[in-house]
C-alpha angles and dihedrals in degrees: 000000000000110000108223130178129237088270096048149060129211111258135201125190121189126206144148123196125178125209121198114199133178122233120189087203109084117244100277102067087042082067100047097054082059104041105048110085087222095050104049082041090069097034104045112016102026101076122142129267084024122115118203125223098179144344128184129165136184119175124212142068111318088011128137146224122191118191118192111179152145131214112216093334100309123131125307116272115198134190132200116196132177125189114238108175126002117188109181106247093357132058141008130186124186138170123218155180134190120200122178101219097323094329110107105210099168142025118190142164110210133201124199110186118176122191134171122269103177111303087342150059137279100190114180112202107204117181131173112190137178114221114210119204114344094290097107132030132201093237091054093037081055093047093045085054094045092052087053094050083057091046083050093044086051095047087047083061105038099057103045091257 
């Protein structure tokens, strides 16, 4: 249930956006930067000015991340992700929700498909999301994505992938 005061109702905005992005690295190195704990760990949670409360990650099927961190010393922001479908080199599929403190702001299923292009990767990034309240939009939700692709894209590089 979504706690509202005596000025506002609770809202809802659904939306689903897709981002294609070319790798030079074949699928199987795509995955792998999503699928080891210490990897996804630099590329989408170590940014800096973020301060990390807790991080845990367990890959298959069922399995669970949770995410707890600040950015420059604002409220805590947490996710809670769970692993629906995992398909070597190929797919990923993840629920998951983002609360800052209680409070839920957004609700998404996400799908992560790689497929060849050449020597590399054509990973198509698909999310579609609920956005609860006002306190998260689609088009930040996208540009925050698109930033963490980048983050991936560097990460891919940096480590000889």
């Amino acid at each position: 249930m979504t706690a509202t005061t005596a000025n506002s109702q609770p809202s809802v905005i659904h939306s689903t956006f897709s981002i294609e992005r070319a790798f030079p690295q074949p699928p199987s190195r795509v995955f792998a930067a999503f699928a080891d704990k210490a990897t996804v760990r630099r590329w989408r949670v170590e940014s800096e000015g973020f301060k990390i409360h807790e991080f845990t990650f367990d890959f298959r099927i069922g399995g669970t991340e949770v995410s707890r961190f600040s950015h420059m010393g604002g409220p805590e922001i947490r996710l809670d992700a769970q692993f629906q479908d995992i398909v070597p080199d190929q797919r990923i599929v993840f629920a998951y929700r983002m609360a800052m403190g209680d409070k839920p702001f957004s609700a998404s299923l996400t799908t992560v498909e790689m497929a060849p292009l050449g020597a590399g990767t054509m990973l198509t990034y698909t999310e579609q999301g609920a956005f609860l309240d006002g306190a998260d939009s689609a088009q930040g939700r996208e540009e925050g994505c698109r930033a963490l692709l980048k983050s991936l894209a560097n990460e891919l590089v940096a480590s000889g992938s």
